[in-house]
N, C-alpha and C positions, 0 to 999 in steps of 0.2 A: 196736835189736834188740827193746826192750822193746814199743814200739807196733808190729811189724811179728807180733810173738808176740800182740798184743793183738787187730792184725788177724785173723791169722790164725784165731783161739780165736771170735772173732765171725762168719767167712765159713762157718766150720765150722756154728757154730750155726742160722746161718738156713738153709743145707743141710738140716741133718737134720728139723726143726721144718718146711719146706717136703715132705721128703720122708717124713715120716708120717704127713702129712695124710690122711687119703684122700680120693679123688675119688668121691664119691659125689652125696646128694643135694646136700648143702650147696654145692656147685659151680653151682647151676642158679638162672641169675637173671632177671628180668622182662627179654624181647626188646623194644625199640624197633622201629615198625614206622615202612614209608611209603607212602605208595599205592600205590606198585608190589610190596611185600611184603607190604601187605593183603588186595592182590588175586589175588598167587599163596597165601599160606598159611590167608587165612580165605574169603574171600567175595569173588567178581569179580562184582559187580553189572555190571559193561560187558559183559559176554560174557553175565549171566546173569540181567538187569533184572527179570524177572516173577516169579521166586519164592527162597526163600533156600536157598542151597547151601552148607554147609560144607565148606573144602577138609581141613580138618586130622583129624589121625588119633588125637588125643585130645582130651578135652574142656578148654574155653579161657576165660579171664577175659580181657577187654579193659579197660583203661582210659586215659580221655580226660582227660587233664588239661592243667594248663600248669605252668609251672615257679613262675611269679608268684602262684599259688594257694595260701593257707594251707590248706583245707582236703586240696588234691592233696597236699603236703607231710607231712600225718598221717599219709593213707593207703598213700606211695610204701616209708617201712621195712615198712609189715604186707605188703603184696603178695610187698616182696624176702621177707621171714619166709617166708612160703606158697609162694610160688615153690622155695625151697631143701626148707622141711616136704615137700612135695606131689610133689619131683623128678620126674621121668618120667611122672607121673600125669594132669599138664595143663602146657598151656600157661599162662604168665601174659606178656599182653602191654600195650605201653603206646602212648598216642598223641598224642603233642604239637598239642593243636587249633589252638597258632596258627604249627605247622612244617607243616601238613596242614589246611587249613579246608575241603576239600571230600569229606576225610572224617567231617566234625566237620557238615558240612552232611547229607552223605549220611545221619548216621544223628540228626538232630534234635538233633544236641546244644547246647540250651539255657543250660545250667547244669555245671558240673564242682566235683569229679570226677562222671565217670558211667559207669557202668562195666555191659558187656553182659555175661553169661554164657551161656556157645556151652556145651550140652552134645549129643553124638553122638546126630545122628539125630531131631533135636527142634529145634524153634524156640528161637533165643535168648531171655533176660528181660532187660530192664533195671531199674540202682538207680541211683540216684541219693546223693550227700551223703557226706559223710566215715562210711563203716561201722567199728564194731566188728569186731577179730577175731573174735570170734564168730560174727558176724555171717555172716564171709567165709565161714570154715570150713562154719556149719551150710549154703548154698549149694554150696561144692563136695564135701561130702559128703552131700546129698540130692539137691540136684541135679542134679550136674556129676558125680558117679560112683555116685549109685545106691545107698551105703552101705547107708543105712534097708532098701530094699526089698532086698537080699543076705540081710542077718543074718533076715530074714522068711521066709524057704525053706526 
């Protein structure tokens, strides 16, 4: 009776502790992508070779990494961070260049991590190297949503 009370006192808890959470940003985590969801949510280069078309409807981090990578490994908690910080704001996507090498070709990737920044309506950048938070942040808030140039109006 006593471990079935002890159960019970502990099913209770993770109940309530699941059910307070809220579901907000903190819920939203970097998407795993594959050539076939590359090409439907960022960029179908097969249908659209000559020039770059974004398909998504908010501004997007890609990154290229592999799992065997020390330095992908730094940067894969800061992305989850930003991804949850940034919720609804941007996409943050990831791409395994050696589960996908001919996306990994497609876009010159050399070196990893390497990571594209898609902002709406504008040509993507590329960085390259394990970034600083900072780093990420000052990018999707200049670049990827405008921040700077808002607070200036």
């Amino acid at each position: 009776m006593r471990i079935s009370t002890i159960l019970f006192i502990a099913l209770i808890t993770c109940f309530s502790v699941s059910a307070s959470e809220p579901q907000s940003k903190n819920s939203v985590k970097p998407i795993e992508l594959t050539k076939a969801t590359f090409l439907e949510k960022v960029f179908n280069y097969e249908n659209n070779p000559e020039a770059w078309k974004y398909n998504g409807d908010k501004p997007a981090i890609v990154d290229f990494y592999a799992t065997w990578c020390g330095p992908c490994r730094i940067t894969s908690p800061i992305l989850s961070d930003l991804a949850a910080e940034y919720g609804d704001d941007i996409y943050v996507y990831k791409i395994d260049v050696d589960k996908e090498p001919e996306l990994a070709r497609m876009f010159g990737v050399q070196s990893i991590p390497m990571f594209l920044f898609i902002p709406m309506n504008e040509q993507p950048q590329v960085a390259m190297g394990a970034l600083p938070k900072k780093s990420f942040k000052e990018a999707i808030d200049n670049f990827l949503l405008k921040k700077d140039n808002q607070t200036e109006l």
